[in-house]
ZAROZA-351465 format. One record per residue (C-alpha): residue number from 1; x, z, y. Coordinates in Angstrom, 3 decimals. Example, Ala and Ser with C-alpha at 12.3 -4.5 7.8 and 13.67 -1.06 7.14 Angstrom:
<site 1,<12.300,7.800,-4.500>>;
<site 2,<13.670,7.140,-1.060>>;
//
This chain:
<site 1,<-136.407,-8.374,294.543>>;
<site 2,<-139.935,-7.726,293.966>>;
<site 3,<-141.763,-4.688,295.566>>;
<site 4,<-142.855,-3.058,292.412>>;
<site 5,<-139.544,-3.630,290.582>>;
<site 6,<-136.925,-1.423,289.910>>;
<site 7,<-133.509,-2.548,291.069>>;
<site 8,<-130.945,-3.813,288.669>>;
<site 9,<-127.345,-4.670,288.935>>;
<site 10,<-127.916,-7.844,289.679>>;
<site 11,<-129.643,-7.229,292.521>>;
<site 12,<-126.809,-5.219,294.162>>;
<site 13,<-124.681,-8.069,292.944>>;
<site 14,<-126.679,-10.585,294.806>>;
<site 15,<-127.031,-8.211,297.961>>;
<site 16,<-123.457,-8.084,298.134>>;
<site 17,<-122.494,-11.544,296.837>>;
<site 18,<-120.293,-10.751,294.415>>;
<site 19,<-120.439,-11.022,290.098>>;
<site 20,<-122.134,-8.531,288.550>>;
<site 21,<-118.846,-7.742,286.721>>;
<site 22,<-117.786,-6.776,290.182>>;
<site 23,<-120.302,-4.710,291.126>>;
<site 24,<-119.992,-2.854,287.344>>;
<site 25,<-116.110,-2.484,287.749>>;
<site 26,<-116.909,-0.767,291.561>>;
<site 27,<-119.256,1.614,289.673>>;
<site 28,<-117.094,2.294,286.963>>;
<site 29,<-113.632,2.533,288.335>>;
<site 30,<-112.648,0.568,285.798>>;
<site 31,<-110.550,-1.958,287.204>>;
<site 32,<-109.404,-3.849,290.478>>;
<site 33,<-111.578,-4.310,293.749>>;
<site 34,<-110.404,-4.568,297.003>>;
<site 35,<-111.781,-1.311,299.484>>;
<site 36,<-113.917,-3.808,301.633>>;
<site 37,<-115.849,-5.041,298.093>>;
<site 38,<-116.115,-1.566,296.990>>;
<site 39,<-117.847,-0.555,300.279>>;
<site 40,<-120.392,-3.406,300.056>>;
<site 41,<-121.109,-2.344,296.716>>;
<site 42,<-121.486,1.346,297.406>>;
<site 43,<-123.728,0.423,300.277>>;
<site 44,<-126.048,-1.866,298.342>>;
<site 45,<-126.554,0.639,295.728>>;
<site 46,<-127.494,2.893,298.498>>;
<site 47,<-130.026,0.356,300.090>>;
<site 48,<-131.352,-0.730,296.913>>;
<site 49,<-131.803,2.668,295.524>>;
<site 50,<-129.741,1.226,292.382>>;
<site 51,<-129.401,3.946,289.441>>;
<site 52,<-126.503,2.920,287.511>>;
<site 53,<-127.723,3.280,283.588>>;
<site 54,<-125.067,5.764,282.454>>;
<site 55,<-126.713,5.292,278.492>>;
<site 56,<-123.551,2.331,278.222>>;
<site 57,<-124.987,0.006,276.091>>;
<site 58,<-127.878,-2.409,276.606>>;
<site 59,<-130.612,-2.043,278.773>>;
<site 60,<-132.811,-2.237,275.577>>;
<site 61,<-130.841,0.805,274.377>>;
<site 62,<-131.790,4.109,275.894>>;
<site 63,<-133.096,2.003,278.790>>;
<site 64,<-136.758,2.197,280.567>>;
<site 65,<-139.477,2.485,277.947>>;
<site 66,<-137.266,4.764,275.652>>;
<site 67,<-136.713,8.160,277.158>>;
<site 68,<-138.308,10.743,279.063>>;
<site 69,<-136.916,13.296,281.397>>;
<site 70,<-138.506,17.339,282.222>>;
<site 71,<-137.410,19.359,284.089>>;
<site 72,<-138.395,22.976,283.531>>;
<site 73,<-137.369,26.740,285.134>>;
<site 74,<-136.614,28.187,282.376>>;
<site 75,<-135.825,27.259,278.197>>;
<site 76,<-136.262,30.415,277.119>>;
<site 77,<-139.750,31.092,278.453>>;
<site 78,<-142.272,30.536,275.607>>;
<site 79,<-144.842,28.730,277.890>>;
<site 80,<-142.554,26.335,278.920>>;
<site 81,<-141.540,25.198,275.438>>;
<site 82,<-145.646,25.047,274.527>>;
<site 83,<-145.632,22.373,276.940>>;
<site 84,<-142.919,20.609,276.192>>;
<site 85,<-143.612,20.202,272.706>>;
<site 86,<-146.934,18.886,273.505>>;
<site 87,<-145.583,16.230,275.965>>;
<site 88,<-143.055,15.404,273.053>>;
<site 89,<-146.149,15.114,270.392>>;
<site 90,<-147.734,12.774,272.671>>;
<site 91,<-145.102,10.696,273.753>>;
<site 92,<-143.989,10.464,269.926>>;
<site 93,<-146.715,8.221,269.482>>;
<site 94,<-145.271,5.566,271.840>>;
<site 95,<-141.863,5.694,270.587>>;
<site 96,<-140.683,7.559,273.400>>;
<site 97,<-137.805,10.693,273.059>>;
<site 98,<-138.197,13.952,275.332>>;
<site 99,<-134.598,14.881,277.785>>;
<site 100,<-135.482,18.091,279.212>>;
<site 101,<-132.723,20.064,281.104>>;
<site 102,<-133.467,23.783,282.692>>;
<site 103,<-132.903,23.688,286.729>>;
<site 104,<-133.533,28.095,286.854>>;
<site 105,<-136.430,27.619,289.340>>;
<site 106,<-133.164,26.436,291.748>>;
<site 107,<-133.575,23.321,293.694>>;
<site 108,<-129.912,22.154,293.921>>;
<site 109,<-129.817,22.316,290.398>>;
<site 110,<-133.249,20.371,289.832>>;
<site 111,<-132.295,17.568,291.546>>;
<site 112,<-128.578,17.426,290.377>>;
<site 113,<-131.250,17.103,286.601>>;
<site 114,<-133.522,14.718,288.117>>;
<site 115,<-130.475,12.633,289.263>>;
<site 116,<-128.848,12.556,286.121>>;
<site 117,<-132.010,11.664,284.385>>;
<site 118,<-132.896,8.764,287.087>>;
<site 119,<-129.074,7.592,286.344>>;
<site 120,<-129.937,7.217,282.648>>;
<site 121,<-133.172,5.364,284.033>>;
<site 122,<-135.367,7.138,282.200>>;
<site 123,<-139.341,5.609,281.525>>;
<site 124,<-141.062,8.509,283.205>>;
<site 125,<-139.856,11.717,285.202>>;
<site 126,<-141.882,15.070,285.042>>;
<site 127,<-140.919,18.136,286.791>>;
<site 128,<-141.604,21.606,287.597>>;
<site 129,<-140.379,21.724,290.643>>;
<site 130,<-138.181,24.845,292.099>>;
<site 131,<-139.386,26.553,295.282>>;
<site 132,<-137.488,25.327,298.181>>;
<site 133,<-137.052,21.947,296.633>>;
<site 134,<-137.739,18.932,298.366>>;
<site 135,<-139.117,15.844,296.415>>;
<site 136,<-138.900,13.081,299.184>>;
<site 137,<-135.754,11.696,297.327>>;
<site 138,<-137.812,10.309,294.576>>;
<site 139,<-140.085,8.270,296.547>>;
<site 140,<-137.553,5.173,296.142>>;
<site 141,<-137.993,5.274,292.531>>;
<site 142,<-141.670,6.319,292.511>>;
<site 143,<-142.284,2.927,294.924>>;
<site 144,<-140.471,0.698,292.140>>;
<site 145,<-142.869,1.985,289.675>>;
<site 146,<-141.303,4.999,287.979>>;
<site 147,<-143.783,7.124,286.932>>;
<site 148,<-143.306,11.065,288.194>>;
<site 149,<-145.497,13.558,287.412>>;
<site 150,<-145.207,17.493,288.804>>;
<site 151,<-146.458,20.061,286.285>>;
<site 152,<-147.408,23.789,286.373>>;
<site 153,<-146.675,23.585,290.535>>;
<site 154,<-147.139,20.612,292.845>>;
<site 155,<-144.069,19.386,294.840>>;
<site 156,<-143.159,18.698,297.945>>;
<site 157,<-142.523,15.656,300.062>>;
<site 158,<-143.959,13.641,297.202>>;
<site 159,<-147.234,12.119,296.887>>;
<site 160,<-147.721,12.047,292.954>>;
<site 161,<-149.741,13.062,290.094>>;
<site 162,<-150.008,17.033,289.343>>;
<site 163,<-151.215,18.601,286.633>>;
<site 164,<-151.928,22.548,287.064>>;
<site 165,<-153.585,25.837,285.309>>;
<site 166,<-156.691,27.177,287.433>>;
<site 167,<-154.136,29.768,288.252>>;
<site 168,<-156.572,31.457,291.035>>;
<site 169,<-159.850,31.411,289.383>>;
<site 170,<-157.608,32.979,285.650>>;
<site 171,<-156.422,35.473,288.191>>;
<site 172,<-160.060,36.289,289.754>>;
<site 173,<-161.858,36.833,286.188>>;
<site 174,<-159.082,38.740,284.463>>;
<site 175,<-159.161,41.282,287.532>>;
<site 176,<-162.886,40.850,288.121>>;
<site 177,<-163.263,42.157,284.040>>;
<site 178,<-161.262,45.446,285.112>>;
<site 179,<-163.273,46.347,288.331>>;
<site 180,<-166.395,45.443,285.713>>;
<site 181,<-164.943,47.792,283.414>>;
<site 182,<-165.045,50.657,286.142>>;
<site 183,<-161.201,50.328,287.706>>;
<site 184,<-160.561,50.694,291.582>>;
<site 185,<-156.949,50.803,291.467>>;
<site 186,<-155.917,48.035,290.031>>;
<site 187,<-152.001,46.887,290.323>>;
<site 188,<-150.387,43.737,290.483>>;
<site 189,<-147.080,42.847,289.139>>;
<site 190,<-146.115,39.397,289.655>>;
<site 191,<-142.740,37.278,289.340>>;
<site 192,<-140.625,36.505,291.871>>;
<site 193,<-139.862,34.461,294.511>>;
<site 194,<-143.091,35.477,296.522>>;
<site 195,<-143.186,31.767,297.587>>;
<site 196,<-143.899,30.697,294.555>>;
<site 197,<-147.120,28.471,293.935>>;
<site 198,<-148.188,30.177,290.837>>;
<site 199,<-147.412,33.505,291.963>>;
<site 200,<-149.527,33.067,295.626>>;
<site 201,<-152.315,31.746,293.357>>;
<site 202,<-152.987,34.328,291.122>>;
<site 203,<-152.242,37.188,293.997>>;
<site 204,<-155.250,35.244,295.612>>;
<site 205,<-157.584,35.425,292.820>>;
<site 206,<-156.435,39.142,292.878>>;
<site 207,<-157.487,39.860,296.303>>;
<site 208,<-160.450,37.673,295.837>>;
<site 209,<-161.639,39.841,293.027>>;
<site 210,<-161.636,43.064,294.632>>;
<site 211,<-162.942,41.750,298.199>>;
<site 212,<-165.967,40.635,296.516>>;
<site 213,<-166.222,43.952,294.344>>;
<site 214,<-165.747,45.528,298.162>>;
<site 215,<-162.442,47.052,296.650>>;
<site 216,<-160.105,47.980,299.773>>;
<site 217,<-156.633,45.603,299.098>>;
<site 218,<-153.798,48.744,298.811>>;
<site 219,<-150.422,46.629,299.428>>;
<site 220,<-148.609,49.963,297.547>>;
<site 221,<-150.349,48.341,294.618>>;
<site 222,<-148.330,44.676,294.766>>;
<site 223,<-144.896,44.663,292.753>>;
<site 224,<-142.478,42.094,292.385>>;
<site 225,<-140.084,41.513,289.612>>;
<site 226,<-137.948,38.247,288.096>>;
<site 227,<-137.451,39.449,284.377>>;
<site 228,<-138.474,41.826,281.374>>;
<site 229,<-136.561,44.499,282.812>>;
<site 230,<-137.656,43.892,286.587>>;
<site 231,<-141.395,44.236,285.335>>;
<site 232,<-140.707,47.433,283.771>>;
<site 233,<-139.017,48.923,286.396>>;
<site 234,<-142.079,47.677,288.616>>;
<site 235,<-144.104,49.527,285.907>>;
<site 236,<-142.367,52.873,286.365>>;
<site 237,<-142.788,52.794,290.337>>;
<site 238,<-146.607,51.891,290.206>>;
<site 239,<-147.010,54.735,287.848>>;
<site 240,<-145.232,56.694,289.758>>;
<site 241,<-147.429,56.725,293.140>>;
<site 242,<-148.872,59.446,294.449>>;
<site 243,<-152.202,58.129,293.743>>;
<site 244,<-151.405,55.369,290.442>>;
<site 245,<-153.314,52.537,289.170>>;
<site 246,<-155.541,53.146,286.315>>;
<site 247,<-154.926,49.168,285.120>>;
<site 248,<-152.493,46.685,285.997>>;
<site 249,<-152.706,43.038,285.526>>;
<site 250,<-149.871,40.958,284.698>>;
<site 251,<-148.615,37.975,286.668>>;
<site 252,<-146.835,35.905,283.925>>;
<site 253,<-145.963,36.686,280.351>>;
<site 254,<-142.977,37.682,281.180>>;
<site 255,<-144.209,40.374,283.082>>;
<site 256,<-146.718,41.331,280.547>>;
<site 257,<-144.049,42.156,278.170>>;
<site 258,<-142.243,44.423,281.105>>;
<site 259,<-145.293,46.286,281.609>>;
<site 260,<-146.408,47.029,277.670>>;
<site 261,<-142.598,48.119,277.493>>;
<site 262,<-142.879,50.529,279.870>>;
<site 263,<-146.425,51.718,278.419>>;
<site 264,<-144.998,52.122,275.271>>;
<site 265,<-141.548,53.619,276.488>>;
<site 266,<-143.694,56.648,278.400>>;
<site 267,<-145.911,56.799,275.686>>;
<site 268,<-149.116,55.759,277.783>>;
<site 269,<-152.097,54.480,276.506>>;
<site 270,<-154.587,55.380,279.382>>;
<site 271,<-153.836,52.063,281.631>>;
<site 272,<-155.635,49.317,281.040>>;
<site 273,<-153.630,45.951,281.547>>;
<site 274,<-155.357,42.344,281.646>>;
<site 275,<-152.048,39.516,281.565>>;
<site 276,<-152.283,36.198,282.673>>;
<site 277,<-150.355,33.898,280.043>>;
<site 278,<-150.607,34.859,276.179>>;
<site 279,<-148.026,36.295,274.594>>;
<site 280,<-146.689,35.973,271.211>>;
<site 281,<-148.154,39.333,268.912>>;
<site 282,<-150.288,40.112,271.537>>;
<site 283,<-152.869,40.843,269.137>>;
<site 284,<-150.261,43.118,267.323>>;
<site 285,<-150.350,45.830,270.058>>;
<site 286,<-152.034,48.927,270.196>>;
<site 287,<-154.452,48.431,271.969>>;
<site 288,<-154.055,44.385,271.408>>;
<site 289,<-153.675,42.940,275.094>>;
<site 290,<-156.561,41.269,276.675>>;
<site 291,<-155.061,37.807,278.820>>;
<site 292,<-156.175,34.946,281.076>>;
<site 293,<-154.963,32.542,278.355>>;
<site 294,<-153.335,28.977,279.750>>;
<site 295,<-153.797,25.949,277.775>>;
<site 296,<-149.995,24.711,277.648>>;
<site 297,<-151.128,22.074,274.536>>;
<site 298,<-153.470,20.510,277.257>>;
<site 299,<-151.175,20.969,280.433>>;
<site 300,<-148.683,19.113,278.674>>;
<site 301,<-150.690,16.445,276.722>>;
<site 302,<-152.599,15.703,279.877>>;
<site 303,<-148.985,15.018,282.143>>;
<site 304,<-147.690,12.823,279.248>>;
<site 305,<-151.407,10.897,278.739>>;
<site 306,<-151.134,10.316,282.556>>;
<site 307,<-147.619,9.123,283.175>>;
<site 308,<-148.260,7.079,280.204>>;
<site 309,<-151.039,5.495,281.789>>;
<site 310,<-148.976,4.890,284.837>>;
<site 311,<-146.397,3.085,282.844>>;
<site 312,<-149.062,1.013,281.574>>;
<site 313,<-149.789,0.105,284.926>>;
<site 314,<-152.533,2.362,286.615>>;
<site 315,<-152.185,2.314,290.634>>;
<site 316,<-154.289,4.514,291.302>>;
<site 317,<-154.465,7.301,293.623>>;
<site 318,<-152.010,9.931,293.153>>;
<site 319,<-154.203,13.381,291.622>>;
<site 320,<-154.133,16.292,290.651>>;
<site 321,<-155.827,17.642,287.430>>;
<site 322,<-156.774,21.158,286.942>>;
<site 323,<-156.639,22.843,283.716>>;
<site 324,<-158.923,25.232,282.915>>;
<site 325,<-157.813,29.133,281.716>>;
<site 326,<-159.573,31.292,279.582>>;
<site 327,<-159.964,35.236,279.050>>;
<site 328,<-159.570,36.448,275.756>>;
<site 329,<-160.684,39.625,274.853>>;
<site 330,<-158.682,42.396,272.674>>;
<site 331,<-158.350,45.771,273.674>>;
<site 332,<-156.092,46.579,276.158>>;
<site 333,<-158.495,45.192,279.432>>;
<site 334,<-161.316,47.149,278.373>>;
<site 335,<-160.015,50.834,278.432>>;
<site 336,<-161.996,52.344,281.257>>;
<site 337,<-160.618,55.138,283.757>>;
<site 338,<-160.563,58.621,282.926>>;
//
């Protein structure tokens, strides 16, 4: 079998030296083989790295060059489907359709999606990977020329393409407008887990912002929540400190909306807040909220453009391609302390 093929059934039928009837029936359970041929079979798929296409019809069917498979955290989140549909939009164009499955940032669950994707041997895999996951399964299929791209996060054990949001330099300006607006106590409330790559990237433009505006780092200041109601809760405690924040800047959108919530449950309208994603009638709010905009249109254009390319046959080095935020200004960042 050539190096930069992927394996077929009738190359575990040749391994093993049987029909490729055979080999089908094995994977199938659909009719007799003796244990000894279903053993040979099992382990050829195994050695070969053989993905049986579960689509059931002909390879020109569903096949390679007809599908794609994402993997995102989390369906509901609006960001997420921004960048899907822009993947889709582009992918359109080549006659390609969009699988995407949800694996809730959990790795067992991403790769049970990425298997069942790779089994329906999909053109082109692209994943946001989970923290904790480990990527080094794919490098079979990546070797045989699928192309996999990781989005929003790189991966792990995986040398591929990566396409990311200048999380730490978003981070750095959107604080760095609140110290220039005359805030010293700035909190942070950021999604959980703390191991995650977007998370430890925008804490570090954080810190970086206040070092250089020689703003002592106050740990009490650094809260942690995984939903809407998390983030408020977050909201109340940081409000609640002996010695509060006069603005708070948001780690995710999702967060955002936890902390206006809470502003607007308690009736406060003396905290600043500067969020880092957009969020959908942010300019509705009173004040409208200032955010370290991502560019989910280009995130996802520019992982479907380069799989695409690597379907067409690009070797190149794996990359990684940094999209570039921006900080839109409303309202809500510019309050200054009392």
């Amino acid at each position: 079998m050539a190096a930069n093929r992927r394996p077929t059934l009738a190359d575990v039928a040749r391994e093993v030296g049987v029909s490729a009837k055979t080999v089908s029936r094995v994977l199938n359970e659909d009719g007799p083989a003796s244990a000894q041929t279903r053993e040979q079979v099992l382990a050829a798929v195994a050695k070969l790295g053989f993905q049986p296409n579960l689509m059931a019809r002909n390879i020109r069917v569903g096949g390679p060059d007809t599908t794609i498979g994402l993997v995102i955290p989390d369906l509901a989140n609006p960001f997420f489907g921004a960048v899907a549909r822009a993947i889709e939009d582009t992918v359109r164009e080549r006659g390609l359709t969009l699988l995407m499955g949800s694996s809730a940032d959990d790795p067992d669950r991403e790769r049970a999606l990425t298997d069942k994707f790779l089994a329906r041997r999909v053109s082109i895999l692209i994943v946001v990977p989970s923290v904790g996951a480990d990527h080094s399964h794919l490098k079979p299929h990546r070797a045989t020329g699928l192309p996999v791209i990781f989005l929003d996060r790189p991966g792990v054990g995986l040398s591929t393409d990566s396409i990311v949001s200048s999380n730490r330099a978003g981070a750095h300006d959107g604080v760095a407008h609140l110290v220039a607006h005359g805030h010293r106590r700035i909190g942070f409330v950021g999604d959980l887990p703390t191991r995650l790559y977007t998370r430890r990237e925008r804490l570090a433009g954080y810190r970086s912002a206040l070092q250089e505006a020689g703003v002592p780092h106050d740990r009490s200041l650094i809260a942690d929540a995984h939903d809407q109601q998390g983030a408020e809760a977050a909201t109340a405690r940081l409000l609640g400190l002996a010695d509060p924040p006069t603005a708070l800047f948001a780690g995710n959108n999702i967060m955002a909306l936890g902390i206006v919530a809470e502003l607007a449950r308690t009736k406060r309208k003396d905290v600043a807040v500067v969020a880092f994603d957009d969020v959908s009638l942010a300019e509705a709010l009173e004040p409208a909220l200032t955010v370290v905009a991502q560019d989910a249109e280009a995130l996802g254009r520019t992982a479907a453009t380069t799989a695409l390319a690597r379907l067409d046959g690009d070797r190149s080095r794996a990359r990684t391609t940094t999209v570039p935020t921006r900080l839109i200004v409303r309202g809500s960042g510019e309050q200054r302390p009392a």
